[in-house]
N, C-alpha and C positions, 0 to 999 in steps of 0.2 A: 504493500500500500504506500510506505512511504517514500521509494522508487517511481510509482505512479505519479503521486504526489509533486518530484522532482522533475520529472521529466514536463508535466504539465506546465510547471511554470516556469521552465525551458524555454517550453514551445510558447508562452505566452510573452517572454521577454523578446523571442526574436521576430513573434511577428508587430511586438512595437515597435522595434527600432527598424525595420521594414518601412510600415507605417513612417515611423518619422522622417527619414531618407526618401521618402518620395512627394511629402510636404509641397506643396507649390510656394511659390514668392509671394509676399500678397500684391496686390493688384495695384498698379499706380493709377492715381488718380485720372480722372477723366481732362480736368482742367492743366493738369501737365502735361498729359496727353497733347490735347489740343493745343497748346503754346507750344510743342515742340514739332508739331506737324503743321502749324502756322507758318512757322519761322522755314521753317527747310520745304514745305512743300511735296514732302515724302511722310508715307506711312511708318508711325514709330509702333515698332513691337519692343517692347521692354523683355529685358531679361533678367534685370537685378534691379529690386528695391532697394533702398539703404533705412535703418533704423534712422537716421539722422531726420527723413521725410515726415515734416509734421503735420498737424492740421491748418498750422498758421500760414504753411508754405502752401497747400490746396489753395483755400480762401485768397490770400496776396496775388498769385497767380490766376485766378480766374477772375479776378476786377480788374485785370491788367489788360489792355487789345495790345493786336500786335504790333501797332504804330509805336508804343511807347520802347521797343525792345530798338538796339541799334541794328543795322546794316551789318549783313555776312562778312566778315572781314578774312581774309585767308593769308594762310603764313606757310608756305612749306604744304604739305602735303594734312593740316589741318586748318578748320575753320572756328570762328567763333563769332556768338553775337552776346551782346549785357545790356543787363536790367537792372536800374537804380532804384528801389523804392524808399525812400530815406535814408538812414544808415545800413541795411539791409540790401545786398544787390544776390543778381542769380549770373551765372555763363554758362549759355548753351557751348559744349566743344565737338566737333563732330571731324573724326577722324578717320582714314580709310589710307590705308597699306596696301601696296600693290598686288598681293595675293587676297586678299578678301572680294567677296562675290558685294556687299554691302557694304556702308559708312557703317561705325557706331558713334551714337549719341550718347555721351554724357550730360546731366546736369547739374551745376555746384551752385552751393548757396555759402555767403561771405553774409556772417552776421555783424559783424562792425568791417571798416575798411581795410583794419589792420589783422584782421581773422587769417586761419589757415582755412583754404576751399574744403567746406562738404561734400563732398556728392551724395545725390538724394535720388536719383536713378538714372539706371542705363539702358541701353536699347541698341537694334541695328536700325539703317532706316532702308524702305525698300519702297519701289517705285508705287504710287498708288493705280487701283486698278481701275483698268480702261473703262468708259462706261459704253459696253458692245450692243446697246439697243438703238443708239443711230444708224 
């Protein structure tokens, strides 16, 4: 029995940690979403949240239009664009290596001017799709 016992909670620790290791990321916001597909004009698929991503950073971001963000600036074989909202700013970085099939998007957030960059999520970005009913 007490071998049953053993085995059973065996099998129960390893289909948790199963379970845990297939976890998805959680979800980045809709309104980050759409500022970062504003900005570039490509469809962003996220692949990593960062704990850093708050609810202040949602809300900031989606009373923001895309007018207030600057102009794609390019340096080398990355781009970027910044957002000042008071002492708080954001930089989109969108970076693509000559073996990758897609750009990846980063986005940082700089809570005073003199902060080390956050990043608060990342993504590839990929062409948005045609719309085939014309």
């Amino acid at each position: 029995m007490k071998k049953q016992l053993v085995a059973l909670a065996s099998l129960c620790l390893m289909s948790l940690s199963v379970i845990a290791q297939t976890k998805t990321a959680p979800a980045v916001p809709s309104s980050i979403v759409a500022a970062i597909e504003g900005i570039t004009s490509k469809r962003f698929v996220a692949d990593t949240t960062y704990g850093a991503l708050t609810t202040q950073d949602d809300s900031l971001l989606a009373k923001e239009p895309r007018a207030n963000w600057s102009l794609l600036q390019e340096s080398g074989n990355m781009s970027y664009s910044n957002l000042v909202i008071g002492t708080r700013s954001y930089q989109l970085l969108i970076t693509k290596s000559p073996k990758d099939v897609h750009a990846t998007a980063t986005l940082l957030r700089y809570t005073t001017p003199k902060s080390k960059p956050e990043p608060i999520a990342r993504g590839t970005l990929q062409p948005k799709a045609e719309d085939k009913s014309k």
